[in-house]
C-alpha positions in Angstrom: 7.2 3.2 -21.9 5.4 0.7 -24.1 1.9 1.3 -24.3 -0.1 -1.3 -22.3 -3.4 -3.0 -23.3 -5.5 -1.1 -20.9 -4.0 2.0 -22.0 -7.1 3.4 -24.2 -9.0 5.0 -21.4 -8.0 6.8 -18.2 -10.3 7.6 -15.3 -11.4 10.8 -14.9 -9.4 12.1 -11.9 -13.6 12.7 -10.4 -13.7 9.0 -10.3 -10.7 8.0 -8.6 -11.1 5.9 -5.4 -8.5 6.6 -3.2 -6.6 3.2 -1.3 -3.8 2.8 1.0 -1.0 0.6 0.2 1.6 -1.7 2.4 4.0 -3.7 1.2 7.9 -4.5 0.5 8.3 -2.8 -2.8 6.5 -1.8 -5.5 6.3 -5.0 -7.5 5.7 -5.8 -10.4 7.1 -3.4 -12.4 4.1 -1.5 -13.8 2.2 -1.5 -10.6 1.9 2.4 -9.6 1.0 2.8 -13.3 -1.9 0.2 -13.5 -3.3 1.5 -10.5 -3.9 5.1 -11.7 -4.9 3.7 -15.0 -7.8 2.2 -12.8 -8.5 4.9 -11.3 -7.4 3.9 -7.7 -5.2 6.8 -6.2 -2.6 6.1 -3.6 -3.5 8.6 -0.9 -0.4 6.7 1.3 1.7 4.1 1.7 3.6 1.6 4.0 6.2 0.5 1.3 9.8 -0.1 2.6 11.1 1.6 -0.5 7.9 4.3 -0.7 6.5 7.5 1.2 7.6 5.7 4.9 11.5 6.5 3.8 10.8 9.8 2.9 8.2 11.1 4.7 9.8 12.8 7.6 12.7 15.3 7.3 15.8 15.3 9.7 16.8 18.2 11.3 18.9 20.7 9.8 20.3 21.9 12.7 22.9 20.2 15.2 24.7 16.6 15.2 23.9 15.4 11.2 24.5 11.2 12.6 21.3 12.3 15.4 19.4 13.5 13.6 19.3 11.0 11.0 18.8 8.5 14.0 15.7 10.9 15.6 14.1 10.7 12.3 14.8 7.2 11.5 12.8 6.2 15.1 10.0 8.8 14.2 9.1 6.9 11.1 6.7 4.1 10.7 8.0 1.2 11.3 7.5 -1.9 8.9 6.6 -4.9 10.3 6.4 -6.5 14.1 9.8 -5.3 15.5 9.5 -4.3 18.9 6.2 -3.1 19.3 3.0 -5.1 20.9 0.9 -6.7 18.3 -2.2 -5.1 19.8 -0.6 -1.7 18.9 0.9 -2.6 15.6 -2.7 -3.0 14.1 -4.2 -0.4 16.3 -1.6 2.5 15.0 -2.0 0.7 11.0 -5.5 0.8 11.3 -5.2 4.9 12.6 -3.4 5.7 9.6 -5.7 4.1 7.4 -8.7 6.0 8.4 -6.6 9.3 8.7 -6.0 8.9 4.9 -9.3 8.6 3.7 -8.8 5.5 1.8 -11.7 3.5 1.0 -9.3 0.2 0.2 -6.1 -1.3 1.4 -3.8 -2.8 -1.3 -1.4 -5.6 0.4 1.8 -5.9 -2.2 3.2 -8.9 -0.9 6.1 -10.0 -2.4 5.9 -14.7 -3.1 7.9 -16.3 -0.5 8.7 -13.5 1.6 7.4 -14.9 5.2 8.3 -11.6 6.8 6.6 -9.1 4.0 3.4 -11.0 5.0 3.3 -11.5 8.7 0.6 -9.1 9.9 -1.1 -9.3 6.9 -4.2 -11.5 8.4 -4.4 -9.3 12.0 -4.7 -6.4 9.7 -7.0 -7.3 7.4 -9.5 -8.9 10.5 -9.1 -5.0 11.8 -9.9 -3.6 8.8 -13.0 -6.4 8.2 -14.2 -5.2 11.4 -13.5 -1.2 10.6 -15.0 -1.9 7.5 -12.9 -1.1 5.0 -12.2 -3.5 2.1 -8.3 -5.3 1.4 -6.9 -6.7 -1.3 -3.7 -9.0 -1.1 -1.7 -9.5 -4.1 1.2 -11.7 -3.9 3.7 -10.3 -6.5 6.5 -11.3 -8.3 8.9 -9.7 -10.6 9.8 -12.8 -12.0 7.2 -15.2 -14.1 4.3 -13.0 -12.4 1.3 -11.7 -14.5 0.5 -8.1 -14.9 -2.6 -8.8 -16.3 -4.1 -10.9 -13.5 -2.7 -8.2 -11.3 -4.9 -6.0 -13.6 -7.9 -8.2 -13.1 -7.9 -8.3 -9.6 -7.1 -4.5 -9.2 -10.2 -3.9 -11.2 -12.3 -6.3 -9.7 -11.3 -4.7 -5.9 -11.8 -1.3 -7.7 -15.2 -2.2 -8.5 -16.6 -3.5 -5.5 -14.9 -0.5 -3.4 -17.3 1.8 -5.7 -19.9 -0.6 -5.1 -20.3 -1.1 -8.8 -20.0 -5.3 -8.2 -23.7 -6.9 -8.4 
């Protein structure tokens, strides 16, 4: 991997603020890296494509096609599909605060309606929990890593309260 401009200093795993993250996938490429370079640790995530798709096992035992459908409904689901809006954000705003994150990272992919719909109710929940968001709308194509940088830092900051 090339080295990236950042790259001179790592946190010390002490300082690490640990954030949630929700999103479609983890975009743009370099992403999971610049966060730990700044010292934010992912304690969980919503991604389609992250912990949410691995995070429950099915069951060894009996019908195989079951229990890939039993532990397909016992995951988290992503986005508003068939559940009350109320409880979307009420169950989202749970598993926040069962983390332990200090910070939500939204990684919301440019022109992707859908990857962004309950973005605002969630972030009013966590406003009033709270607990400090950041939305990035991100783009593997033309998008900057280094103002993704500068936000992540700036969010970083004022999580540890270091912004005056």
């Amino acid at each position: 991997m090339e080295s990236l401009p950042w790259d001179e200093g790592t946190i010390d795993s002490q300082e690490r603020i640990p954030v949630y993250v929700r999103g479609k996938v983890w975009d743009p490429p370099g992403v999971l890296d610049l966060l730990d370079k700044l010292g934010l640790l992912v304690v969980e995530d919503e991604m389609v494509t992250g912990l949410r798709s691995i995070a429950k096992d099915a069951e060894v035992n009996g019908d195989p096609i079951e229990a890939l459908v039993n532990r397909h409904f016992a995951s988290t689901p992503y986005a508003g599909y068939h559940l009350e809006p109320a409880q979307i954000v009420g169950d989202f705003l749970k598993r926040v605060s069962a983390s332990g994150a200090q910070g939500v990272v939204f990684l919301n992919p440019k022109f992707c309606e859908a990857a962004g719909f309950d973005t605002p109710d969630f972030q009013k929940a966590l406003e009033q929990a709270n607990i400090p968001s950041l939305v990035l709308e991100t783009s593997s194509r033309g998008g900057s890593l280094e103002q993704v940088r500068l936000r992540l830092e700036a969010f970083r900051e004022m999580i540890a309260g270091e912004v005056f």
